[in-house]
BAVEXMAR-211731 format. One record per residue (C-alpha): x, y, z; residue in one letter; chain; residue number from 1. Coordinates in steps of 0.1 Angstrom, whole numbers, padded with zeros to 4 digits. Each point is the difference from the previous one (the first is absolute). Last residue first. Layout:
# residues N
       X       Y       Z   residuo   cadena   num
       X       Y       Z         A        A   NUM
...
***
This chain:
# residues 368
       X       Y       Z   residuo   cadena   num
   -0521    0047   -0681         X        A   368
    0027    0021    0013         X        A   367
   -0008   -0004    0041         X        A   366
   -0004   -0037   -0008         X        A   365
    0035    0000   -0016         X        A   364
    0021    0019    0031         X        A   363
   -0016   -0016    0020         X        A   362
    0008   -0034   -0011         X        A   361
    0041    0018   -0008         X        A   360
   -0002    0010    0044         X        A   359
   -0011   -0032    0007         X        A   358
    0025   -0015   -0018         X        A   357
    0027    0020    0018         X        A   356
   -0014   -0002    0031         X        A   355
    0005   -0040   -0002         X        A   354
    0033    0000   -0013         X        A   353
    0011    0025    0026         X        A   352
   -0008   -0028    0028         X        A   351
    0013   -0026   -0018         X        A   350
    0030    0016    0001         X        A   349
   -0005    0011    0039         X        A   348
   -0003   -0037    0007         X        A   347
    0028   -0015   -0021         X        A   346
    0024    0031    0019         X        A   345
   -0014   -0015    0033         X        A   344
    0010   -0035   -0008         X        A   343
    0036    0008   -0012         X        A   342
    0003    0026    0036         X        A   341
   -0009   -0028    0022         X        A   340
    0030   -0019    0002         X        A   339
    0019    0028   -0001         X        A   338
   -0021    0008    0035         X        A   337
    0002   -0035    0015         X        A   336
    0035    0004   -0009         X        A   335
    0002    0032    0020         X        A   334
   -0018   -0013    0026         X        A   333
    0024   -0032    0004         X        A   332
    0030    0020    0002         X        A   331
   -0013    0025    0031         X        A   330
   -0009   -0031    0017         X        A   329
    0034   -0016   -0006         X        A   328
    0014    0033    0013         X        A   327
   -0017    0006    0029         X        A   326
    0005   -0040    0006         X        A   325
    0036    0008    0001         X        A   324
    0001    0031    0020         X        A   323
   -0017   -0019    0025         X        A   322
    0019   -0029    0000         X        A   321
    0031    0022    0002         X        A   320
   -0018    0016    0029         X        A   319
   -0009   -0029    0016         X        A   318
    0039   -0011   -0003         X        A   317
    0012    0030    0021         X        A   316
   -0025   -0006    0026         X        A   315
    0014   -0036    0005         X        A   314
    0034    0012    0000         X        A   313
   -0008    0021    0026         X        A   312
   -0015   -0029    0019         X        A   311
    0029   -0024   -0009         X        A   310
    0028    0031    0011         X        A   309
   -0020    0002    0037         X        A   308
   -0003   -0039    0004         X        A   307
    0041    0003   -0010         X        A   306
    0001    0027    0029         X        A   305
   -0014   -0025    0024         X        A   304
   -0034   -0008    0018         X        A   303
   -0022    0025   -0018         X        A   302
   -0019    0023    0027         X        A   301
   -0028   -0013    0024         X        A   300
    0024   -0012    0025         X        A   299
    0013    0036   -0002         X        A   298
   -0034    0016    0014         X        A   297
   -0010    0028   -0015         X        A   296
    0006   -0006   -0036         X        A   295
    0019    0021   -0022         X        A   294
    0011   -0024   -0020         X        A   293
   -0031   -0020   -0005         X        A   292
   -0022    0034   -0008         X        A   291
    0028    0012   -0029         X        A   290
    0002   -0030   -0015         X        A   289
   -0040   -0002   -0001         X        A   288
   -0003    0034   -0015         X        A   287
    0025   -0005   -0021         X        A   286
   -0021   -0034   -0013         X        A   285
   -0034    0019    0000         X        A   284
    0022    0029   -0028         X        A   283
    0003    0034    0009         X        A   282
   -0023    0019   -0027         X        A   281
   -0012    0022    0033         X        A   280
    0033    0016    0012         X        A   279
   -0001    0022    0028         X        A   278
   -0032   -0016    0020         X        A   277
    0004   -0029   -0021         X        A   276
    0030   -0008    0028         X        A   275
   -0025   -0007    0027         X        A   274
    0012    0023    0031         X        A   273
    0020   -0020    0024         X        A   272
   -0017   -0015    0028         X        A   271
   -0005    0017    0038         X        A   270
    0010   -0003    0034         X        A   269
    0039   -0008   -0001         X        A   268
    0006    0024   -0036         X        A   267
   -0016    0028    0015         X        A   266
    0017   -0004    0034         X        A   265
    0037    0002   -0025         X        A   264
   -0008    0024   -0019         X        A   263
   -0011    0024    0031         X        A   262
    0035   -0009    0018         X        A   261
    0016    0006   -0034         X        A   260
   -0016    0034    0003         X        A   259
   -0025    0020   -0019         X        A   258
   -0019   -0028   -0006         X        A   257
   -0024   -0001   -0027         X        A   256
    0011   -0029   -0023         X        A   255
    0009   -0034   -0005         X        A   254
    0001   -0027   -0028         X        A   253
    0024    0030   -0015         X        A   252
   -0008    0016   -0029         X        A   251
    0006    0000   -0038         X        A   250
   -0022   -0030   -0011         X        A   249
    0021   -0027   -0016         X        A   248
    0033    0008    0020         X        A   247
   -0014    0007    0033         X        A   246
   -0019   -0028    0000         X        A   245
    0032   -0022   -0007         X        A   244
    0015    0019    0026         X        A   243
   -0024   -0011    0023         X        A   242
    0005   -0036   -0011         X        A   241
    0033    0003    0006         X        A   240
   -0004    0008    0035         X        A   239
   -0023   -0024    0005         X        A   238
    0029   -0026   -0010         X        A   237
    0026    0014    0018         X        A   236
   -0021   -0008    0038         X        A   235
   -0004   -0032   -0017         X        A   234
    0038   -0004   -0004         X        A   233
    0002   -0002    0039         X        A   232
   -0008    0024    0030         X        A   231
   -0001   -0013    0038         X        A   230
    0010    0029    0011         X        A   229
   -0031    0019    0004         X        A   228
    0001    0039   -0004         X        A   227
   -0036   -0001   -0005         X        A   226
    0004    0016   -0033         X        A   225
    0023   -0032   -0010         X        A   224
   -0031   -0022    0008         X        A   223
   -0022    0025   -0019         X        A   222
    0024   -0001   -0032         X        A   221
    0020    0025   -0014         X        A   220
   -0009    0025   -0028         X        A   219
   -0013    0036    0013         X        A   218
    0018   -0004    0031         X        A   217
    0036   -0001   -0013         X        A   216
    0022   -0025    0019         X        A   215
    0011   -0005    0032         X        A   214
   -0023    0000    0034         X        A   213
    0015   -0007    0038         X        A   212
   -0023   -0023    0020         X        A   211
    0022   -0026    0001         X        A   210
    0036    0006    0001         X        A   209
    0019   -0002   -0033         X        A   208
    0032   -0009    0001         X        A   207
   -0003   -0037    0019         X        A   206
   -0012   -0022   -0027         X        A   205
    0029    0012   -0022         X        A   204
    0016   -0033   -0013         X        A   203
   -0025   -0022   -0008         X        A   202
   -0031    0019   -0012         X        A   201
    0025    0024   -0014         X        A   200
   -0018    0036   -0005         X        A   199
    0002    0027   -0025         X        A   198
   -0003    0035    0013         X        A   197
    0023    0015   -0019         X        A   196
   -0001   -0023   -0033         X        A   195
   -0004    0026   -0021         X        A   194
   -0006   -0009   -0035         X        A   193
   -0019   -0030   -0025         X        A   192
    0008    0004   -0035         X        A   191
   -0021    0006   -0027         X        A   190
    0013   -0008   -0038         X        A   189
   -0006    0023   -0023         X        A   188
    0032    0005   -0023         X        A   187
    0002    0037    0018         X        A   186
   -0006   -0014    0034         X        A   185
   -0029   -0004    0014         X        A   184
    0002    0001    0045         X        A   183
   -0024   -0013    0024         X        A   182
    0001    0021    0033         X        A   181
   -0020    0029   -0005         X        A   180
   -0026   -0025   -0013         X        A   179
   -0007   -0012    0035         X        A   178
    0016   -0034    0020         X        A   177
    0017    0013    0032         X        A   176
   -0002   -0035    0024         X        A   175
    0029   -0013   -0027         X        A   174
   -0003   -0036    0018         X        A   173
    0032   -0030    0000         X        A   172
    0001   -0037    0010         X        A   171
    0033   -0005   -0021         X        A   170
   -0015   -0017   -0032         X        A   169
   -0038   -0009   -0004         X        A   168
    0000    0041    0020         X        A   167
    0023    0022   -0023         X        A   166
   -0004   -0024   -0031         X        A   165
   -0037    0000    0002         X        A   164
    0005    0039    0005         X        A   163
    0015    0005   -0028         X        A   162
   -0022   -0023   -0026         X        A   161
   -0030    0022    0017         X        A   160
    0019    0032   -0011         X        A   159
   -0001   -0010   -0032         X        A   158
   -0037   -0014   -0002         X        A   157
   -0009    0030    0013         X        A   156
    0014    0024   -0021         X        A   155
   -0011   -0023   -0033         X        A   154
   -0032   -0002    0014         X        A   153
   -0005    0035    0004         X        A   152
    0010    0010   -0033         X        A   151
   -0024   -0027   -0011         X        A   150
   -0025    0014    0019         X        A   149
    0008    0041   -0019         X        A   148
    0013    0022    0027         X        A   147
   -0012    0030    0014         X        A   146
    0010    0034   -0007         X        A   145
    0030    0015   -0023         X        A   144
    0015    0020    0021         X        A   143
   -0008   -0013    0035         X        A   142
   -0003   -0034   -0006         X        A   141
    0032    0002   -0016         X        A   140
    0015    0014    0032         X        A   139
   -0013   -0028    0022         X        A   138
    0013   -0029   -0022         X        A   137
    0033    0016    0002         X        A   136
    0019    0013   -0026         X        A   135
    0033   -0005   -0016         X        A   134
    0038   -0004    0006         X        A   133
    0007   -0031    0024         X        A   132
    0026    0009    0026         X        A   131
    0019   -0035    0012         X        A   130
    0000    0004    0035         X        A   129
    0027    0016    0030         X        A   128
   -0010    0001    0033         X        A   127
    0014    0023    0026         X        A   126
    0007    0006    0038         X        A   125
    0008    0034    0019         X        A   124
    0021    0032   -0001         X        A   123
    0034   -0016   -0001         X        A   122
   -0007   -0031   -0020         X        A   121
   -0013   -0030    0000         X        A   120
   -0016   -0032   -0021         X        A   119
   -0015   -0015   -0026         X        A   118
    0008   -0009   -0033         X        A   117
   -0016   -0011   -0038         X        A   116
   -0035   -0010    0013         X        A   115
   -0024   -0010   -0032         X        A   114
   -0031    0016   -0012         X        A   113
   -0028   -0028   -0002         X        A   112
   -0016   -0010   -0031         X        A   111
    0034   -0020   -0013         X        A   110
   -0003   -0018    0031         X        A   109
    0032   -0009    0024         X        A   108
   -0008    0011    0036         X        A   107
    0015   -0010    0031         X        A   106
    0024    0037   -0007         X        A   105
   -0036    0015    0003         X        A   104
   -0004   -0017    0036         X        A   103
    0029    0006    0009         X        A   102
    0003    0035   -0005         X        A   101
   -0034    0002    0015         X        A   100
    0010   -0016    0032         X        A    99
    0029    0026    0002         X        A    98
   -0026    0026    0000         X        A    97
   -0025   -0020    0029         X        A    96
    0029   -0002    0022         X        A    95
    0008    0034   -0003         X        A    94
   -0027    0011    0005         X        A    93
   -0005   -0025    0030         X        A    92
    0029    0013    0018         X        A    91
   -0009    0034    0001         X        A    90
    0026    0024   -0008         X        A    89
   -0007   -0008   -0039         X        A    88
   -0018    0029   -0005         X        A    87
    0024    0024    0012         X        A    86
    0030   -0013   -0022         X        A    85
   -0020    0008   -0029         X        A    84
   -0015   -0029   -0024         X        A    83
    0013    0006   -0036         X        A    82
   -0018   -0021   -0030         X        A    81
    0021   -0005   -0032         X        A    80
   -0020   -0004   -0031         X        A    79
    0033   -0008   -0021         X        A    78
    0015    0015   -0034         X        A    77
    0034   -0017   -0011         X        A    76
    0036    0016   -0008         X        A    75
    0021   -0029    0012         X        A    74
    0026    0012    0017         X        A    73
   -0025    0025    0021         X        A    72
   -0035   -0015    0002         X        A    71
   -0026    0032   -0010         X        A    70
   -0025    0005    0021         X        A    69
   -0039    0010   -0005         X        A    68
   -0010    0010    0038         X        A    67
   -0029   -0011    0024         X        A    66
   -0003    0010    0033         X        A    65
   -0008   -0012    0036         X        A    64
   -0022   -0009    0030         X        A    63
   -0033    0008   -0016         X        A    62
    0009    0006   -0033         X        A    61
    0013    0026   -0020         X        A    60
    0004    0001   -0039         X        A    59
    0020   -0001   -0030         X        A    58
    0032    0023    0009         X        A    57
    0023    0000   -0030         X        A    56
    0036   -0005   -0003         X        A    55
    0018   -0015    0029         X        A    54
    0032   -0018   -0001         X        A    53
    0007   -0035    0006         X        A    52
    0027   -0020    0013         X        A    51
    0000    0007    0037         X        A    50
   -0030    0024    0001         X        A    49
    0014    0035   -0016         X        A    48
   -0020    0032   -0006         X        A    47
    0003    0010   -0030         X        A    46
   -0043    0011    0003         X        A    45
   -0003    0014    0038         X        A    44
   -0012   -0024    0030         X        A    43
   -0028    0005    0025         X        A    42
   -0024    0006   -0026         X        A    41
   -0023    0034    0003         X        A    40
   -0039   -0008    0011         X        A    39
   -0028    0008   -0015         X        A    38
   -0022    0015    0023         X        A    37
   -0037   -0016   -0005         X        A    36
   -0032    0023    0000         X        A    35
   -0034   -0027   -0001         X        A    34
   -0021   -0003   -0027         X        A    33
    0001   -0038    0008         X        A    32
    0007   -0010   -0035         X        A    31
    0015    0027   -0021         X        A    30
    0022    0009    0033         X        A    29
    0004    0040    0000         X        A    28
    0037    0010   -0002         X        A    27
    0016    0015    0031         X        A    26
    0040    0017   -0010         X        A    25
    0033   -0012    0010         X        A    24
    0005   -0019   -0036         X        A    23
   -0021    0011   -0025         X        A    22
    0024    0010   -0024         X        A    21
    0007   -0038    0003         X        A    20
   -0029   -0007   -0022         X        A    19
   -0031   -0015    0014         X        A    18
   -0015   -0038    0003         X        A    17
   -0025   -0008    0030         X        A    16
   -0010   -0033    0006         X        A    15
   -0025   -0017    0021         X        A    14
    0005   -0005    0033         X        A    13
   -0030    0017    0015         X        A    12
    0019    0022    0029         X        A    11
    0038   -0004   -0008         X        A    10
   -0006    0007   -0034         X        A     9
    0025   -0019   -0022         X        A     8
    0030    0012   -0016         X        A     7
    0009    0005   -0039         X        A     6
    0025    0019   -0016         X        A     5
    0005    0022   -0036         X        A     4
    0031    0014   -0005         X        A     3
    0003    0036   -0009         X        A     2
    0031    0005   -0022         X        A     1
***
């Protein structure tokens, strides 16, 4: 059965999905344009990680992989992330892995895919999470095209909820906000994944030196691109907010690099392309949403992630207003309309009437 897997290109970051007939061989990246070797997984499917058994390679990450598991004893499907023995020689890899455990095990949302076990095992350390069946925001993007605003909205204000919790809560940023990362299930609801690079303002001050960049270029803020350390929940903010843009116009805030090193100076000496550009019936109060969230300077974004839910819910109320006075207006020209229609008929009677006679006077002088 071919399976079908997803990795990202080490050059421009964005992602590259193939079949595993492809594995071993150079694809070209539909981004960059670049040739990309996709790699083979370290680990074969049945293979066993304590209590779960692989069935299905997903994808390959930077410093590990991806597998669908299935929990032996109690027959359930996990997400179960494998980091090989290798990469966790240095001790602030593996620092920064068990951090993420923790982290996600910190975390009780219902938009936020929930920790079931970490740990190790022979060939390296492992996370086990709850494996959500659907789609991600990225993919649907992809086949079906951009997103309607209130598709948007509804993503966003999500995801907003989960990160309010994540930071109001236990101090916590995502630093890797993009649509490849938000998650709809099959009943619809979006949930927030991959808490790799996650940081704990309180507990993890020391894992990340400064100077050293995480995240995907394309989406994270300018202080983040910097490689400053000083990051909080404004740094997650601008990130949604470029993922909003994505979502409503098809294409990253950013473009033209051909490297996340050329993504990132673009995005430090210049301003995001005005979202019309892609999508001219945007609405002003997107537009505005978009522009606040994505500002340059974080003292110039919203103040808190329930400022960020009141602004979208601001934007989503226009639109009901909107749509309700379209409505009204349309409702009050047709009964201007009917309410016409009586007088115009009277008129065009008359009208007949008058030819009518005309047409008999005629008629009788022409005789005579």
């Amino acid at each position: 059965m071919r399976v079908k897997i997803k990795l990202h290109c080490p050059l421009c970051f964005q992602k590259i999905a193939c079949g595993d007939d492809l594995i071993g061989q150079e694809v070209t990246c539909p981004s960059c344009k670049r040739k990309v070797k996709i790699p083979a997984p370290n680990y074969n499917l049945g293979t066993q990680v304590n209590s779960f058994v692989l069935e299905q390679w997903l994808g390959k990450g930077a410093m590990g992989e991806v597998h669908l598991a299935r929990q032996i004893g109690i027959d359930r499907l996990v997400a179960i992330k494998i980091i090989p023995r290798e990469n966790l020689s240095d001790e602030e890899d593996k620092l920064r892995f068990v951090q993420e455990a923790k982290n996600l095990a910190k975390l009780n949302h219902p938009n936020i895919v929930t920790a079931i076990e970490a740990g190790e095992f022979e060939d390296g350390a492992y996370l086990a999470m709850s494996y959500i069946e659907g789609i991600t925001v990225e993919d649907k993007i992809n086949q079906e095209g951009k997103l309607t605003e209130k598709e948007a909205l509804k993503v966003c204000e999500s995801i907003a909820d989960a990160l309010e919790h994540a930071w109001d809560d236990y101090k916590i940023i995502h630093r890797d906000l993009k649509p490849a990362n938000f998650m709809i299930d099959s009943k619809g609801k979006f949930h927030l994944m991959d808490m790799g690079i996650a940081k704990s303002m309180e507990s993890d001050m020391a894992i990340t030196a400064v100077g050293i960049v995480m995240g995907t270029p394309y989406y994270m803020s300018p202080e983040q691109a910097k490689g400053r350390k000083d990051l909080d929940f404004r740094s997650d903010i601008y990130s949604l907010g470029a993922t909003l843009y994505n979502m409503v116009t098809g294409h990253p805030p950013f473009e033209g690099g051909d490297s996340s090193t050329q993504v990132m100076s673009i995005k430090l000496h210049d301003t995001p392309e005005d979202p019309k550009k892609y999508n001219p019936k945007l609405s002003r109060e997107m537009c505005k949403l978009i522009a606040i969230m994505m500002a340059t300077d974080p003292k110039n974004r919203p103040s808190s992630w329930q400022e960020v839910k009141s602004l979208i819910k601001k934007v989503r109320i226009s639109h009901k207003n909107k749509k309700s006075s379209s409505g009204s207006q349309a409702k009050k020209s047709l009964e201007r309309s009917q309410n016409r229609t009586p007088h115009n008929t009277l008129l065009y009677s008359f009208a007949i009437v008058v030819i009518l006679i005309a047409a008999i006077v005629a008629a009788i002088t022409f005789l005579k």
